[in-house]
SEKE-406919 format. One record per atom (N, C-alpha, C, O): x, y, z; residue in one letter. Coordinates in pm, whole numbers, plus 32768, in hexadecimal, padded with zeros to 4 digits. Layout:
! residues N
XYZA ...
END
This chain:
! residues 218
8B1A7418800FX 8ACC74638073X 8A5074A08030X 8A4974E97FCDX 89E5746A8088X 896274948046X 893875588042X 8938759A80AAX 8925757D7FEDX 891F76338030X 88AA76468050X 884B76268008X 889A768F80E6X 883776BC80F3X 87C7772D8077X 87EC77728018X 8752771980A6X 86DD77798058X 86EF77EB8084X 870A780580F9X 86DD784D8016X 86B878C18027X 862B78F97FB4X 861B78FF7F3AX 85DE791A8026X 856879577FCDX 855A7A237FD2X 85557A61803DX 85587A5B7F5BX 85687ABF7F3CX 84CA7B117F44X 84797AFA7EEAX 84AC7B657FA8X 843B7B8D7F99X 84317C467F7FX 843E7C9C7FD5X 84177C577EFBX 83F87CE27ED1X 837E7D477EBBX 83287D2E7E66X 83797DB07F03X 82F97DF87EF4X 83247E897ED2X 83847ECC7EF9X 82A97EAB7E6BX 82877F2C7E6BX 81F57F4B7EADX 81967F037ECEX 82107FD67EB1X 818A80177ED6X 812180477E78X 80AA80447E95X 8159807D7DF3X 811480A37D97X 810680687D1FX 8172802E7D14X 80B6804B7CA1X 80E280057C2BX 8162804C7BD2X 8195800C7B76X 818980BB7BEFX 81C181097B89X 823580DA7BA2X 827280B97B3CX 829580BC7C4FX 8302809F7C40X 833D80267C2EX 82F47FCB7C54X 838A800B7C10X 84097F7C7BCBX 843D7F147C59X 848E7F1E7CB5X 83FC7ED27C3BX 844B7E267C85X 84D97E317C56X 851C7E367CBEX 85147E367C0BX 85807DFC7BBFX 85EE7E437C14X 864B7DF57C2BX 85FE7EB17C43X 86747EE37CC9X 86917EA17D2FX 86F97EAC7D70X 86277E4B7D46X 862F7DDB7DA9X 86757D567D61X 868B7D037DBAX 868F7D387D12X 86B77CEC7CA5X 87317CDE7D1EX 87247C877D74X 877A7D177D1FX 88237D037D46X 880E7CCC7DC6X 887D7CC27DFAX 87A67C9C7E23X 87B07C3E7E67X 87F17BAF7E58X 884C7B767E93X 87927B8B7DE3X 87D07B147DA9X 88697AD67D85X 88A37A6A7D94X 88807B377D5CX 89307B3A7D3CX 898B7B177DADX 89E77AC67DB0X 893A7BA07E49X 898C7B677EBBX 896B7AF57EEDX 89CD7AB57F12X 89087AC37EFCX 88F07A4E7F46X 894479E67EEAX 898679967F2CX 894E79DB7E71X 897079757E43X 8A0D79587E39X 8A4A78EE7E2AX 8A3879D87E48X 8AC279F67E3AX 8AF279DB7F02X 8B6579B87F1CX 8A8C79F27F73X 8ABA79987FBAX 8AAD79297FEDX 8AC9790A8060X 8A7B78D97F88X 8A5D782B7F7FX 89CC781A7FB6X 89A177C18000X 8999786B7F8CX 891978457FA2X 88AC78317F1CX 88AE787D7EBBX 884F77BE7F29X 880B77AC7EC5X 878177E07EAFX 872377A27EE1X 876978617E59X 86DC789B7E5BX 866478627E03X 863E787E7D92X 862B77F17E77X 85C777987E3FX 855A77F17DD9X 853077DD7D67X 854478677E4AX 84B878B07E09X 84AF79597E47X 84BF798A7EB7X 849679847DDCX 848A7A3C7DC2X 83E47A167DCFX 839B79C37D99X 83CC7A9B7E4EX 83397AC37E52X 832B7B707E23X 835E7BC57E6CX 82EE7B917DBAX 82DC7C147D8FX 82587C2E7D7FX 820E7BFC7D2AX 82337C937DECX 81B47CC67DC7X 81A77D777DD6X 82057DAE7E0FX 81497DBF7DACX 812A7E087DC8X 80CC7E877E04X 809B7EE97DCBX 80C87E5D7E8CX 80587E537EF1X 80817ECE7F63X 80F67EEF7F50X 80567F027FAFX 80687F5E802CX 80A27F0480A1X 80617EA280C4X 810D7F2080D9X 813C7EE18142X 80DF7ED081B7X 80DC7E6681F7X 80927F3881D3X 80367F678225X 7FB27EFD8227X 7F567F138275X 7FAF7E9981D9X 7F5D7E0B81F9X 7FA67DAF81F5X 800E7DB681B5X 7F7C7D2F8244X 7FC57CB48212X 7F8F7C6981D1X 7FC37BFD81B6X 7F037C93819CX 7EC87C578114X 7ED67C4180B0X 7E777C1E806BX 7F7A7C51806FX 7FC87C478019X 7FF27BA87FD5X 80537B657FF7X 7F927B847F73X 7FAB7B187F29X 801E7ADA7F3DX 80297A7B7F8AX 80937B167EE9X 81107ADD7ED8X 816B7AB57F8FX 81C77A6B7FB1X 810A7B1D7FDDX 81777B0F8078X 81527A9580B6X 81A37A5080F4X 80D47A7880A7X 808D7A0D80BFX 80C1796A8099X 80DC790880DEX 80C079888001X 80E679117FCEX 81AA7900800FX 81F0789B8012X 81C679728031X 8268795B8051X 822C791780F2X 826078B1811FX 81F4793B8116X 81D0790781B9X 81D5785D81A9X 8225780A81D4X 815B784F8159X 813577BD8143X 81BB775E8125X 81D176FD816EX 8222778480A2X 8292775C8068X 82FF773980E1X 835576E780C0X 83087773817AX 839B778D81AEX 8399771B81C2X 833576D481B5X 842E76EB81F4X 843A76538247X 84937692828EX 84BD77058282X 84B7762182F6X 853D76368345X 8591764182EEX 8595760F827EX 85EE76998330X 867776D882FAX 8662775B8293X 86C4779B826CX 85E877778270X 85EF77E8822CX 8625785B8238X 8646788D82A4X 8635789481BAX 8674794D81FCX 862179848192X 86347964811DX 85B479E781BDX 857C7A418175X 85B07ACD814EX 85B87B1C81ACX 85CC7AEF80F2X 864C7B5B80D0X 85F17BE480AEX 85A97BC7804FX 85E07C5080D0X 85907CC180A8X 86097CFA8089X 866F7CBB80A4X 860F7D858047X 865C7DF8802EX 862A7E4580AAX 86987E3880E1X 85FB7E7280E7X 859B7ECA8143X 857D7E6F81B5X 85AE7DFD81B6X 853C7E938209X 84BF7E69828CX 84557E938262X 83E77E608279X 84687EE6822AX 83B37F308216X 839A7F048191X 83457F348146X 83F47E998172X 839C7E7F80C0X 83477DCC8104X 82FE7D7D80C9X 83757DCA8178X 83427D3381AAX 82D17D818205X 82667D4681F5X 82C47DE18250X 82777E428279X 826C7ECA829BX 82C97F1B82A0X 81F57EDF82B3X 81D97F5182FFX 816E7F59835AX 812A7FC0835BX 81537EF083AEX 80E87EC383DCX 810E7F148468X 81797F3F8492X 80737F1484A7X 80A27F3B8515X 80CE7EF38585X 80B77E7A857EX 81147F248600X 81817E97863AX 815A7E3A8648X 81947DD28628X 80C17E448692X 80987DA986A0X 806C7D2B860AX 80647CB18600X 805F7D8485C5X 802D7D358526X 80E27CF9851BX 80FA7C828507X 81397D488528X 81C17D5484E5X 82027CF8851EX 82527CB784D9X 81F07CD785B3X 82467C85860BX 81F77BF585D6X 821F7B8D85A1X 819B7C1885F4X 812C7B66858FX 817D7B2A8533X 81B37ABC853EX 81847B8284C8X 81BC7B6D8454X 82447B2C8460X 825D7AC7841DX 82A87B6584B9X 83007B6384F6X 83177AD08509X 83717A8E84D4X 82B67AA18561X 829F7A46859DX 825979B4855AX 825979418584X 823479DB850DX 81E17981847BX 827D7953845FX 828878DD8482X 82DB797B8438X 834E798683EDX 8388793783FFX 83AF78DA83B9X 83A4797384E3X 83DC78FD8535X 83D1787E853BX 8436783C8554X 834E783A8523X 831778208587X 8319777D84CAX 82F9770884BAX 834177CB8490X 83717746842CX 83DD77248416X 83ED76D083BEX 84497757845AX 84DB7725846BX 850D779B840DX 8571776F83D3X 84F9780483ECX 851B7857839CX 854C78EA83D6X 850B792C8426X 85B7790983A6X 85D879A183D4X 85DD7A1A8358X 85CB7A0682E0X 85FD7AA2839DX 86247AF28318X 86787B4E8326X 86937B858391X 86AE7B6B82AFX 874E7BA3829DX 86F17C4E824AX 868A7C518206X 87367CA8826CX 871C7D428209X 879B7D6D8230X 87C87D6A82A2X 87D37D9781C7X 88477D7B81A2X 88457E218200X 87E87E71820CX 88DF7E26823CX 88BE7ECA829FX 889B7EA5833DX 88C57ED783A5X 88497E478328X 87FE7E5183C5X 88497DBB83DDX 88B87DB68414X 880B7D5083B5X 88387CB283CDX 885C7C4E8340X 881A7BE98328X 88BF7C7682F6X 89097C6482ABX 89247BA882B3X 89307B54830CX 89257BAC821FX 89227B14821CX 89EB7AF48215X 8A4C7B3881F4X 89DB7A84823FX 8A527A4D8287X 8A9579ED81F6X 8A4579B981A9X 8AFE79E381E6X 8B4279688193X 8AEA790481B8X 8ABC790D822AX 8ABD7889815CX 8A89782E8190X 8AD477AD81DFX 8AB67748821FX 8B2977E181BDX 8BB877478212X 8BDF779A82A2X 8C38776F82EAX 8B88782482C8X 8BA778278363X 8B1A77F783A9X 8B1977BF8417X 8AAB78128361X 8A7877BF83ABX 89E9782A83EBX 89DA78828397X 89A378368439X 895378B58458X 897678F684CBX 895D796C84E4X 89B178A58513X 89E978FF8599X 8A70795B856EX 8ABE798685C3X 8A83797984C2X 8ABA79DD84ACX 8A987A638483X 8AD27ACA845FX 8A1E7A368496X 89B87B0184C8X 895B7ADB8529X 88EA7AC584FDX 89667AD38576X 89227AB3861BX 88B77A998608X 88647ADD8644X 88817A2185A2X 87FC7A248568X 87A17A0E85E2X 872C7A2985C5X 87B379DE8673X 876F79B686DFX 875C7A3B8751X 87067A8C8774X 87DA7A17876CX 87EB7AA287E5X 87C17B1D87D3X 877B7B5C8822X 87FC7B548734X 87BB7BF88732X 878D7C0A86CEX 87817C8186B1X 87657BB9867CX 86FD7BB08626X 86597C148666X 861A7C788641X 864F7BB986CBX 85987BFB86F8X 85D07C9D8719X 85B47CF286C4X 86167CC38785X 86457D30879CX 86287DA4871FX 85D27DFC8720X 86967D8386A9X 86C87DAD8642X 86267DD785FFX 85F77E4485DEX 85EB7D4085FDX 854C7D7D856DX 84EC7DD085E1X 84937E1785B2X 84FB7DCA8674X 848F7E0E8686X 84A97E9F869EX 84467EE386BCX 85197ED88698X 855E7F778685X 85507F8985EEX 855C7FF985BDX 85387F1F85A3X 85427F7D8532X 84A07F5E84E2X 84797F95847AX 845B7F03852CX 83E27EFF852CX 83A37F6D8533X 83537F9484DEX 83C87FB785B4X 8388800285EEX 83938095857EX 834580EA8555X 84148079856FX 8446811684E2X 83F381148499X 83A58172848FX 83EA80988444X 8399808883C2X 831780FF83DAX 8301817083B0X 82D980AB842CX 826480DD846AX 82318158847FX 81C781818451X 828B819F84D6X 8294821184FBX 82BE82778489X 82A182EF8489X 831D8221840DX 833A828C83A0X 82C482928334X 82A882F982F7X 829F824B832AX 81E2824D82E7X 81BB828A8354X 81D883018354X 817A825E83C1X 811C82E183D9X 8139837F83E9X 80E783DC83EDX 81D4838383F1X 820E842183DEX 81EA844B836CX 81CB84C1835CX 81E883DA82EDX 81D2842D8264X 814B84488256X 812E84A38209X 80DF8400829AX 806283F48287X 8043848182CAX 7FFA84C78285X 806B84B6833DX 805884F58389X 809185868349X 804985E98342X 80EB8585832BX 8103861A82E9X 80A286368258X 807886A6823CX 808C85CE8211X 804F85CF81AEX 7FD4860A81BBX 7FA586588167X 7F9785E5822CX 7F0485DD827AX 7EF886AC8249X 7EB486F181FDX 7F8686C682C8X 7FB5874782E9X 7FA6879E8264X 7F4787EB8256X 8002878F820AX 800187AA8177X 7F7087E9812EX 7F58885380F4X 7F3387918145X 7EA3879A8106X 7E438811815BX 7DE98859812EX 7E76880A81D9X 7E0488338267X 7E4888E28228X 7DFE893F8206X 7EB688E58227X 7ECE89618206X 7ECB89BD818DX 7ED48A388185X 7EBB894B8120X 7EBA89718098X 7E0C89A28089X 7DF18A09804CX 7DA6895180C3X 7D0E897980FEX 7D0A89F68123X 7CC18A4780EBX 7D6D8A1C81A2X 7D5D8A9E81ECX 7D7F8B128193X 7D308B6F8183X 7E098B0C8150X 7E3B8B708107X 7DD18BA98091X 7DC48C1D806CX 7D858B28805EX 7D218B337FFFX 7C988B61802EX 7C508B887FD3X 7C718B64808BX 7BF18B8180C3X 7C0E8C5C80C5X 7BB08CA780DCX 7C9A8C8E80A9X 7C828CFE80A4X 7CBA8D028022X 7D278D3B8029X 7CA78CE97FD0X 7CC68CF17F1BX 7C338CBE7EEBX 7BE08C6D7F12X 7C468D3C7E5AX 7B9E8D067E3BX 7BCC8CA67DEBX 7C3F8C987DC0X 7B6B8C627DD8X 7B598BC97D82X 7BAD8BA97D02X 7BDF8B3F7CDCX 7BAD8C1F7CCFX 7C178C137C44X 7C9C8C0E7C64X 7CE38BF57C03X 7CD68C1D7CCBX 7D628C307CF6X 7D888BD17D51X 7DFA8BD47D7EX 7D228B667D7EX 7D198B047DEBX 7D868A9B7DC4X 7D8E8A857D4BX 7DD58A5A7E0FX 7E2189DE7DD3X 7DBC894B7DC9X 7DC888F47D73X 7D6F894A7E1FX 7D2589067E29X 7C9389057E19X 7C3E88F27E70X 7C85891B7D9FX 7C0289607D7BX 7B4F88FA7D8AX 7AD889107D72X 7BA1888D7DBFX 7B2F882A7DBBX 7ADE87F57D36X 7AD288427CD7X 7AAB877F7D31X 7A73871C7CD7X 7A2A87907C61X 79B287917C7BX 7A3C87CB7C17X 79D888207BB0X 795587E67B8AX 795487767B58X 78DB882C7B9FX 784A87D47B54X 785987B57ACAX 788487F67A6BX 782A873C7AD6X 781D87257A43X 779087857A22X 773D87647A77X 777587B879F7X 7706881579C8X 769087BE795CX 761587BD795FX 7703876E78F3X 76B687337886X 767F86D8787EX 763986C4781AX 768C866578FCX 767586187921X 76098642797EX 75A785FC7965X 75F4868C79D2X 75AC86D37A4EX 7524870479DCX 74B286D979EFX 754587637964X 74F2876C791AX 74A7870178CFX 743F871E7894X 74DE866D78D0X 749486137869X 744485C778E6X 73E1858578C5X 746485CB7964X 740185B17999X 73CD85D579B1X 738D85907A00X 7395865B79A1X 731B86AB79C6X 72B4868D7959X 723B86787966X 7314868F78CEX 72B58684782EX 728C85E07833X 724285C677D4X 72A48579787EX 728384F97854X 721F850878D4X 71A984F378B7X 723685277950X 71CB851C79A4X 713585777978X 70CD855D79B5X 713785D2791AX 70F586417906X 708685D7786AX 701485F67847X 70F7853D781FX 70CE850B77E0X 704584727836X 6FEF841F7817X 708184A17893X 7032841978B0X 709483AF78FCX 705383587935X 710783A47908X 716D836578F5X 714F835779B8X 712183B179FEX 717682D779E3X 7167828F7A6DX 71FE82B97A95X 724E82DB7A3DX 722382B67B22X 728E82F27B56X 72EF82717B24X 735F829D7B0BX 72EA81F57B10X 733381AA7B0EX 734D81977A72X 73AB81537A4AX 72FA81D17A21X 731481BA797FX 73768242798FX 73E982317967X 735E82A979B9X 739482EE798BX 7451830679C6X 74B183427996X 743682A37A5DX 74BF82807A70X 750A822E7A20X 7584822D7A13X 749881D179D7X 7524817E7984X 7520817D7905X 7539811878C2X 74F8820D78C6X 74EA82347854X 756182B57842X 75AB82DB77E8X 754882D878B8X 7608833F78BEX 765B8307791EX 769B83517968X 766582847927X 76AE825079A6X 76D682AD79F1X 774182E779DCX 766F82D07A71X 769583287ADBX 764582997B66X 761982287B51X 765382E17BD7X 761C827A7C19X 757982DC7C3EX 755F83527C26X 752882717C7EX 74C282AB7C7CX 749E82FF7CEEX 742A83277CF7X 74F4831E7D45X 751583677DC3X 753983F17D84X 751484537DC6X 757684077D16X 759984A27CBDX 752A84A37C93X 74E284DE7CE3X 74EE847A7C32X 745684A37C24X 73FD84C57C53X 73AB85107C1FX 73F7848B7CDBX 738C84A37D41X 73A685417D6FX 7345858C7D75X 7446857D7D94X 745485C77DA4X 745B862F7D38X 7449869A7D71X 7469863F7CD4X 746E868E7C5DX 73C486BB7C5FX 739D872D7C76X 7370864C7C42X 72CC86487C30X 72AC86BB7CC4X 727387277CB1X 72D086987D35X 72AC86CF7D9FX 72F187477D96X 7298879C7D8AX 736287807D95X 738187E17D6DX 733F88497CEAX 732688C07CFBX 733088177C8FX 72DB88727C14X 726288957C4EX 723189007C2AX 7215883D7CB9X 719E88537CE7X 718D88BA7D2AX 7133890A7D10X 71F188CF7D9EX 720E89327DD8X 723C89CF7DACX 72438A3A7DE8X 725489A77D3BX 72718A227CCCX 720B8A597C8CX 71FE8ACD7C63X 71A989DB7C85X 71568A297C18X 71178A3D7C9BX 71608A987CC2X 70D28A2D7CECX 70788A7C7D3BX 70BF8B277D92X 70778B857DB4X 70F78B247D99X 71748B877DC8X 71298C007D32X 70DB8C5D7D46X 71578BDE7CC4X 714B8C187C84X 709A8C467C5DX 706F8CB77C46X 704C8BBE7C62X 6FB88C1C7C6DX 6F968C617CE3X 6F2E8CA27CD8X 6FD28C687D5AX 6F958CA67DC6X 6FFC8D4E7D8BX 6FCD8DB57DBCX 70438D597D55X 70958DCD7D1EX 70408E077CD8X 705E8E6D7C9AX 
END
C-alpha cells in the first residue's frame, strides 16, 4: 500500500523564535503511515501571503495531499477573504489540512473520511479562521491602547521621568552639520559624509538659521 503525502508547513513570526517545536509533527504523521515528502520552514508574518516558503508549498501540492501545521494561524492570519482564498488554493489541488486539535490527521489505512475531511472540514477552518484573525487584531488593538495611554500618563510627567521619552537629538551630528555647511560643504556632500539623509540637513541648516536670526534681532 502506497502511503499517502504529507507536507509539513512551519511558521514563525519573529527571527528570534525556534522552528524545531514544530519538529514533532513529523514523528506523528509518520508514525500514522504517512509519508512526509517535504517540511516548509520559514519565518515570515502570517498576516501576508507573500511568504516564500507558503508559496513554494502551494506550487508542490498534488492530489491527495495533507498539509500538517501545528496551529491555523502559523498557515495564517489573513483576513477572511485573503484566508478563505488560501483555503481554497489548497482545495482546489486535491489537497486538505489536518491541525492537530481542530482536524486531526487520521491513521492512514482509514482513509480521509476519518476526520470529515469534506463535510466539516470548510465549516471547521472558517470558525477558526475567523479566531486567528480576530486574536491578532485583539493583540494589535490593545497594544495600540498600551502606548495611547503610556503617551497620556507621560504628557503630565516632566521629560526625565517619561517612559517614553522619544528619539534623543543627536547633538554631534546636528553640530557637524552646521561646521561642514559653514565649510563650504553642498547639502548632499555633507549628507554622505555623516551618512544622514539630506532631508536632516536641510532641516538642521534651516533650523540654525532660524536661531541665529532670533538671536540677532535679541
Amino acid at each position: 500500500m502506497t502511503k499517502p503525502n504529507a507536507r509539513i508547513y512551519q511558521r514563525v513570526s519573529t527571527k528570534g523564535q525556534d522552528l524545531t517545536r514544530q519538529d514533532a509533527l513529523r514523528v506523528e504523521a509518520e508514525a500514522k503511515g504517512y509519508k512526509v515528502v517535504a517540511t516548509y520552514s520559514e519565518k515570515e508574518s502570517g498576516t501576508t501571503e507573500k511568504r516564500p516558503e507558503l508559496q513554494r508549498m502551494l506550487a508542490d501540492l498534488n492530489e491527495g495531499d495533507v498539509v500538517i501545521a501545528e496551529h491555523l494561524d502559523r498557515i495564517t492570519r489573513l483576513p477572511m477573504d485573503k484566508a478563505e482564498a488560501l483555503m481554497t488554493a489548497i482545495r482546489a489541488k486535491g489537497a486538505t489540512v489536518s491541525v492537530p486539535g481542530l482536524i486531526d490527521l487520521p491513521k492512514a489505512e482509514e482513509g480521509m473520511s476519518g476526520i470529515v475531511m469534506e463535510s466539516m472540514q470548510s465549516m471547521l477552518l472558517k470558525l477558526a479562521l475567523y479566531q486567528c484573525r480576530q486574536d491578532w487584531e485583539t493583540r494589535r488593538e490593545r497594544q495600540r491602547q498600551g502606548i495611547e495611554r503610556t503617551r497620556a500618563q507621560d504628557a503630565l510627567k516632566p521629560l526625565a521621568e517619561r517612559k517614553n521619552q522619544g528619539r534623543r537629538e543627536d547633538t554631534f551630528t546636528n553640530g557637524k552639520i552646521v561646521e561642514l555647511r559653514k565649510l563650504d560643504y553642498t547639502i548632499t556632500k555633507i549628507a554622505t559624509t555623516l551618512c544622514v539623509s539630506e532631508s536632516q540637513v536641510k532641516l538642521i541648516l534651516k533650523r540654525n538659521k532660524v536661531q541665529r536670526a532670533a538671536q540677532t534681532v535679541a
